[in-house]
matplotlib code that plots the C-alpha trace (Angstrom):
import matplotlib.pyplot as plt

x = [0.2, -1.2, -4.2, -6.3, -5.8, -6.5, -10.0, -9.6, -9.3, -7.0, -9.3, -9.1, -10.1, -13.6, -15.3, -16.8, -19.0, -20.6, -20.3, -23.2, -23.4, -26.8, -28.1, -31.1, -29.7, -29.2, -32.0, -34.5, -32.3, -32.9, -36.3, -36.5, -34.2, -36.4, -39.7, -37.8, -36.5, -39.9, -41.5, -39.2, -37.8, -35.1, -32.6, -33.0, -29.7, -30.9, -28.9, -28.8, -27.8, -27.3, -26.8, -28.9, -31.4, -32.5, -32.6, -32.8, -31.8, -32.7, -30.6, -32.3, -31.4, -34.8, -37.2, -40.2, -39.1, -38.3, -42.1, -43.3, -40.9, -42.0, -45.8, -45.2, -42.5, -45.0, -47.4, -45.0, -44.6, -47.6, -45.9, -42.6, -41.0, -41.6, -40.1, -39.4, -37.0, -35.4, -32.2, -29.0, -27.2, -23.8, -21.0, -23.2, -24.5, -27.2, -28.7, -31.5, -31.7, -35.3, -34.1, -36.6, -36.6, -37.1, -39.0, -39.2]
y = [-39.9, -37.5, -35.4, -37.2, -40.3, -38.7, -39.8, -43.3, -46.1, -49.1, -51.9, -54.3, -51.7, -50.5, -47.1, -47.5, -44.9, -43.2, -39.3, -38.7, -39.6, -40.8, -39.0, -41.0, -42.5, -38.8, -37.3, -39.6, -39.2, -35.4, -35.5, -37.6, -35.5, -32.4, -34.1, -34.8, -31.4, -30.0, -32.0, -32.6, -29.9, -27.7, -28.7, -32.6, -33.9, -35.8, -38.9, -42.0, -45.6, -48.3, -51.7, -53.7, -51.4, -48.0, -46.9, -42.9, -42.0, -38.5, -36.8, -34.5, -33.6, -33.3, -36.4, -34.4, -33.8, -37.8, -38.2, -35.9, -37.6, -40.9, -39.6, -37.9, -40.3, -42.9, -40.2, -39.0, -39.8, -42.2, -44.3, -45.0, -44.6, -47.5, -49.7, -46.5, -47.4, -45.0, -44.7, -42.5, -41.1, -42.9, -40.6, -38.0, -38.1, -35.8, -36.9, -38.7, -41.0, -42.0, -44.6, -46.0, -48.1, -46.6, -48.5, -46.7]
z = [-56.8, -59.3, -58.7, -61.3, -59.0, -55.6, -55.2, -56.2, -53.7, -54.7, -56.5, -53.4, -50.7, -50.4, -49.2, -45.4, -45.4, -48.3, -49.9, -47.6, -43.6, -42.4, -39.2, -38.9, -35.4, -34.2, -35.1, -33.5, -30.1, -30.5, -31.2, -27.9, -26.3, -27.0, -25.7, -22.5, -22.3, -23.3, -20.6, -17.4, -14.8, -16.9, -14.3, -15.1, -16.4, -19.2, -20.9, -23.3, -22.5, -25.3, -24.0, -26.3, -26.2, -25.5, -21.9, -21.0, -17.6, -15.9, -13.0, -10.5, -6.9, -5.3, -4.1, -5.5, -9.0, -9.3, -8.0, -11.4, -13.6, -12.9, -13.5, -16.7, -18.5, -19.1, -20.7, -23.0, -26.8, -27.0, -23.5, -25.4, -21.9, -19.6, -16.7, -14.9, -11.8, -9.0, -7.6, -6.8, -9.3, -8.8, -7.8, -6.5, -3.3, -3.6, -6.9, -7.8, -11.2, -13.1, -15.6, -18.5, -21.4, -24.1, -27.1, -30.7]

ax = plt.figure().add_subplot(projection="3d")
ax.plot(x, y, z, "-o")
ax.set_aspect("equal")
plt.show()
């Protein structure tokens, strides 16, 4: 193959993804992550779940922290965070999980 042919694909294969990678997805998660992390106890454990749709979940190991979450995540980003549930953290015994949906 010569170098003035490098770049060019075969006439029956198409490009997947353009010159330029679209980081729309990621940066709403961060600016979600960042109001979380602005918001919640520095030590929360904070994470994304995509099943469908949006859910964010939120590790912390003490009962009272899970109490605050579940007052302030509602509050937060004009109450994008809602059906706000409770339970362990799976795998660890001593951690608590907030999980909400997550609606943008």
């Amino acid at each position: 193959m010569s170098a003035r042919n490098e770049g060019k694909l075969p006439e029956n294969v198409d490009r997947l993804h353009g010159d330029k990678r679209s980081t729309v997805v990621s940066d709403e998660l961060n600016k979600l992550l960042t109001l979380l992390r602005d918001s919640l106890p520095k030590e929360a454990a904070i994470s994304f779940l995509f099943d469908g749709r949006l859910l964010v979940r939120i590790d912390v190991r003490q009962l009272e922290q899970v109490l605050a979450i579940e007052m302030v995540l509602p509050t937060l980003g004009g109450g994008i965070f809602h059906d706000v549930q409770r339970g362990q953290a799976p795998n660890h015994s001593f951690m608590h999980r907030v999980t909400a949906r997550v609606d943008r």
